[in-house]
C-alpha positions in Angstrom: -30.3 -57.7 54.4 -33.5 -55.8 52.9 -33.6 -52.0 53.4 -35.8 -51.6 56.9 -39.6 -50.1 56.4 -40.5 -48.1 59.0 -44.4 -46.7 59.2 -44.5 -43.4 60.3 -47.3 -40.8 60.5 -46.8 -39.9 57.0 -46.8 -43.0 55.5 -44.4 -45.8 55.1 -40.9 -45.4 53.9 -37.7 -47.5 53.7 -34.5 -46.6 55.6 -31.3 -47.2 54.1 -27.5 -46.9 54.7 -25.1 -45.4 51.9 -22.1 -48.6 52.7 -22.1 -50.0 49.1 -22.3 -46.5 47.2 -18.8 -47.6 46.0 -20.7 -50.0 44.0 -22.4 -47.7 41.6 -19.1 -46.5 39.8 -17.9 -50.6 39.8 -21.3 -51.1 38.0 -21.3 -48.0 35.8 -17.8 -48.8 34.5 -18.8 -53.1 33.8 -21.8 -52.3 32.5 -20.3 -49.7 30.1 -17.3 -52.3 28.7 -20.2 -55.2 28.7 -22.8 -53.0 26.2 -20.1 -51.9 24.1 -18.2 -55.1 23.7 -21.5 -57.8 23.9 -20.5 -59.9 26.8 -22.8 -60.2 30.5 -21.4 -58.9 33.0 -23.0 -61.3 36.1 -20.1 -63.2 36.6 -17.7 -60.3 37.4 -20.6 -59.0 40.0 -20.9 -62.6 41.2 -17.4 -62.9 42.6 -17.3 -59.4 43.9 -20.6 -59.6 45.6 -19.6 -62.9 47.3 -15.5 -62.5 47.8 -15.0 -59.1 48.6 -18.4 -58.0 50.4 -19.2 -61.4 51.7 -22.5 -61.5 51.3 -24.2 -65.5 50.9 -23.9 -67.2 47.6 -27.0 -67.3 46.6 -27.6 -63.8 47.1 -24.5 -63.1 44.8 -25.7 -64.6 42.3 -29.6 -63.6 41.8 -27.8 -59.7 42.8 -25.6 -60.3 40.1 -28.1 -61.7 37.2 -30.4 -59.0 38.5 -27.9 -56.3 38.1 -27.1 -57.7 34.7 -30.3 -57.8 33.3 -30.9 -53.9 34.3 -28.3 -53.2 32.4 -28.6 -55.4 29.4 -31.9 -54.2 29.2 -30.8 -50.5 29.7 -28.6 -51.3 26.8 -30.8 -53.1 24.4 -33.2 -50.2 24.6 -30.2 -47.8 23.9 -29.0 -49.6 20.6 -32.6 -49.7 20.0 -33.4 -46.3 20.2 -30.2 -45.6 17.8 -32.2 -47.4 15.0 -31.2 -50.2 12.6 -28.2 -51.6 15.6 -30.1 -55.1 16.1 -31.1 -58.0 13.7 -34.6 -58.6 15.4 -35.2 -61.6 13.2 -32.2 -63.2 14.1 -33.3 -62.7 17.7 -36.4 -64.0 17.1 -34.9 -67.1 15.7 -32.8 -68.0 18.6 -35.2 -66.9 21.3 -37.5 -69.6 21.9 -34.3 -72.3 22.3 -32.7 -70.0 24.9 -35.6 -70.0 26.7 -36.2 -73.7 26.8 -32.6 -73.7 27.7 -33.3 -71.3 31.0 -36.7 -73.4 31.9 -34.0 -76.8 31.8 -31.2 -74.8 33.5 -33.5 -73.9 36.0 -34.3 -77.9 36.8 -30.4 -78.4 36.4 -29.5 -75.7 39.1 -31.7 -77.6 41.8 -30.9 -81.5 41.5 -27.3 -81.6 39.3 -23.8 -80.6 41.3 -23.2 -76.5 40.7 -19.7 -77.1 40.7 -19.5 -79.1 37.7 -21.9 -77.1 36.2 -19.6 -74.1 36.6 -16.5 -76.1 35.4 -18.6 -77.1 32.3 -19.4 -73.4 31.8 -16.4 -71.7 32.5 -14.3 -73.9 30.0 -16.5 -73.5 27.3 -16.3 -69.7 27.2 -12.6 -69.7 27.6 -12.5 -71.7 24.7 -15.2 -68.8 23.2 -12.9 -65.4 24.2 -9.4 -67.8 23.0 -11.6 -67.9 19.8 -12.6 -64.6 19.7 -8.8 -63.5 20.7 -7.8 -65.8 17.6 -9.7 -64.3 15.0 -9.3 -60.7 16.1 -5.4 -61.3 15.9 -6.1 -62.4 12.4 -8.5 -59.6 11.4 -11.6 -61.8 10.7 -15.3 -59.7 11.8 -18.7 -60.2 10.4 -19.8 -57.6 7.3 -23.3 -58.7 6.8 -26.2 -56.3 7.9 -28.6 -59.3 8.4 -27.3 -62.8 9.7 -27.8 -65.7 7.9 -31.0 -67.1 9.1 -30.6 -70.6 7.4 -27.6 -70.9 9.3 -29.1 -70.2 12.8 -32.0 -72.3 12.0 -29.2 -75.5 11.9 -29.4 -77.9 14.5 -26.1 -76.6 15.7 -26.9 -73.7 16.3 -30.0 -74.2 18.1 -28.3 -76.8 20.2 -25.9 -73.9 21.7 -28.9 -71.6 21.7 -30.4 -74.3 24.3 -26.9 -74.2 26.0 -26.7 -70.5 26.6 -30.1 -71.0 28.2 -28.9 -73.8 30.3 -25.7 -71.9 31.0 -27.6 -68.6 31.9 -30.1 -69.8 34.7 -27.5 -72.0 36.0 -24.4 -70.1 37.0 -25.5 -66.6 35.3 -24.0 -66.6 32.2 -23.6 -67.5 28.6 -26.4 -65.9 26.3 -24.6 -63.0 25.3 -21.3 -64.9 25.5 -22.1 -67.5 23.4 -24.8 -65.8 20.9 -22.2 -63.0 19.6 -19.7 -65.3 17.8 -22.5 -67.4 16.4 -24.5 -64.0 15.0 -20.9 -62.7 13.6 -18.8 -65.6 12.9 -21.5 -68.2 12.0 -24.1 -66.1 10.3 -21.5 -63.6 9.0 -23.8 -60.3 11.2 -21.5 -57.3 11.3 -19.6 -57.0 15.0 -21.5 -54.2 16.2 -24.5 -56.0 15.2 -23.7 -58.9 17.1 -22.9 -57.4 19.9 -26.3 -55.3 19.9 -28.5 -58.6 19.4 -27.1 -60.4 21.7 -27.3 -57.8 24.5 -31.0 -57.7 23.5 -31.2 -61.9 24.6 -29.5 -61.9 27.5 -31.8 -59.1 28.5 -34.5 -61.1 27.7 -33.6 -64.4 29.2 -32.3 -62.5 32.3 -36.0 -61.1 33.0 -37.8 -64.7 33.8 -34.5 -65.5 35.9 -35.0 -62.4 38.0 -38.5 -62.6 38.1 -37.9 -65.8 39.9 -35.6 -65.0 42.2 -37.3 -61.6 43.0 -40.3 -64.3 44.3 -37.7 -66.6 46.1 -36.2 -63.7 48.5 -32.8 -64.5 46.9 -31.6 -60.9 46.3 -30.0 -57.9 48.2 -31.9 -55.0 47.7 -29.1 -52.4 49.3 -26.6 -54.0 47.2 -28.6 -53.8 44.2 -30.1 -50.1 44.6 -26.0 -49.0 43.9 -25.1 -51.8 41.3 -28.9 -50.8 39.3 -28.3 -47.2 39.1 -24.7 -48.0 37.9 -25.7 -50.3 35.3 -28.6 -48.0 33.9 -26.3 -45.3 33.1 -23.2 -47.7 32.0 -26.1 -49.3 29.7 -26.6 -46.0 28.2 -23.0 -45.0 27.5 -21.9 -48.3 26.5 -23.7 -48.1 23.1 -22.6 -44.7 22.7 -19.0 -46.0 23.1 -19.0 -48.8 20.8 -19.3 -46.2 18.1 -16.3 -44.5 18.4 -14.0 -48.2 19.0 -12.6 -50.4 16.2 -14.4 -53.9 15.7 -10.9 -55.5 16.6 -10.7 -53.7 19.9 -14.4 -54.8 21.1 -13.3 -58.1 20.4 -10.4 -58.0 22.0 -12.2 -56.9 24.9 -14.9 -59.3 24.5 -12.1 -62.1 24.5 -9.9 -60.8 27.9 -13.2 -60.5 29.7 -15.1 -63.4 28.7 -11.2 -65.6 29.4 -11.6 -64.0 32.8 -14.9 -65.0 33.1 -14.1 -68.4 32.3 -11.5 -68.5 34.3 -12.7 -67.7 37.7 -15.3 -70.5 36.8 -12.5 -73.1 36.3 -10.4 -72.5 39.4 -13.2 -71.6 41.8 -15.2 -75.1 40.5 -11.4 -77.2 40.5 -10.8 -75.6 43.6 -13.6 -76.8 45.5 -13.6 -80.0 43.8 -10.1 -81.0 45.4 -10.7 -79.5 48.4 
């Protein structure tokens, strides 16, 4: 439900209840693990949102890409403002593919199944945080202070650019997810780098999905006045933290989120699917 405006003498103004205030520590604490670490944190909003305060699924999920891309954004401006913690070329290289990917996603959501495009989704990023798991148990991190553009200019790469898009304005995630082991592992950018630039895409991508479902009435404005002011000062703090953790220990928490991530896709999509 949207807050209620009431018109009074004075003016108009919107009346509100304090129910989900809960919700701003939940978002503060996501949003600071998902700046430091370079992963979106939608999908752990989606379920909650949907699951636990029962609220309709389509509300869950623009409330949940919405709350994301506050926070990304509050992030990307943070590394931003520490100077020389994102590869803007490499950004720019990717940019325009993940955008064609969100316009297709887009046309995907509305006529192809949403189930199997969550199963599709959710078992590629497992397969991205076992990945990332694998390579942190074997000490392997980007060293480079500017990605290899060549390489992100390859057809592969631009193909999982497309991808994240798809990925993103289909079920809420996969830019950031799938962008910061191509920056560090396929270009050879340093961790923290990769982490940073791809905060700074899904940011970016997130904005035009918002924008959209802003105009389409899809989200929940008291939910998201808690989860927003949670995110903008977890997206501050998040940066801040990276700082003082190892590269291994970002991935590792890159790799145990993302897996959940992916795994509440697969079992909610499989469960629906046999039912």
């Amino acid at each position: 439900m949207l807050p209620r405006c009431i018109s009074g003498n004075s003016g108009v103004y919107s009346e509100m209840t304090f129910d989900y205030w809960y919700i701003f520590l939940v978002a503060m604490v996501v949003a600071t693990l998902c700046n430091a670490s370079g992963f979106s944190g939608s999908v752990l909003f989606q379920p909650f949102f949907n699951f636990i305060l029962g609220i309709p699924i389509a509300q869950s999920v623009a409330t949940g890409i919405a709350t994301e891309t506050i926070g990304m954004t509050s992030g990307a401006v943070s590394y931003w403002r520490m100077g020389n913690k994102i590869d803007i070329k490499a950004v720019k290289k990717v940019f325009l593919y993940v955008y064609a990917g969100i316009a297709a996603g887009i046309f995907l959501f509305v006529f192809l199944p949403k189930i199997w495009l969550r199963l599709v989704v959710g078992c590629s990023i497992f397969s991205i945080a076992s990945y990332q798991l694998y390579f942190a148990y074997l000490g392997k991190f980007g060293v480079n202070d500017k990605a290899d553009l060549d390489i992100l200019k390859s057809t592969k790469c631009r193909v999982r650019s497309f991808f994240a898009g798809v990925s993103s304005a289909s079920t809420g995630t996969g830019v950031a997810e799938i962008h910061q082991p191509m920056f560090e592992h396929d270009a050879g950018l340093s961790t923290k780098k990769s982490n940073a630039s791809a905060i700074l895409i899904e940011a970016l991508g997130n904005w035009f999905i918002t924008l959209l479902n802003i105009k389409l009435g899809n989200i929940n404005y008291e939910i998201l006045i808690f989860s927003a002011s949670g995110v903008l000062i977890g997206g501050q703090l998040g940066p801040i933290l990276s700082n003082y953790i190892s590269d291994r220990v970002l991935k590792i928490i890159f790799g145990f989120s993302v897996m959940i991530i992916g795994l509440v896709y697969i079992f909610t999509s499989l469960g629906k699917l046999i039912t």
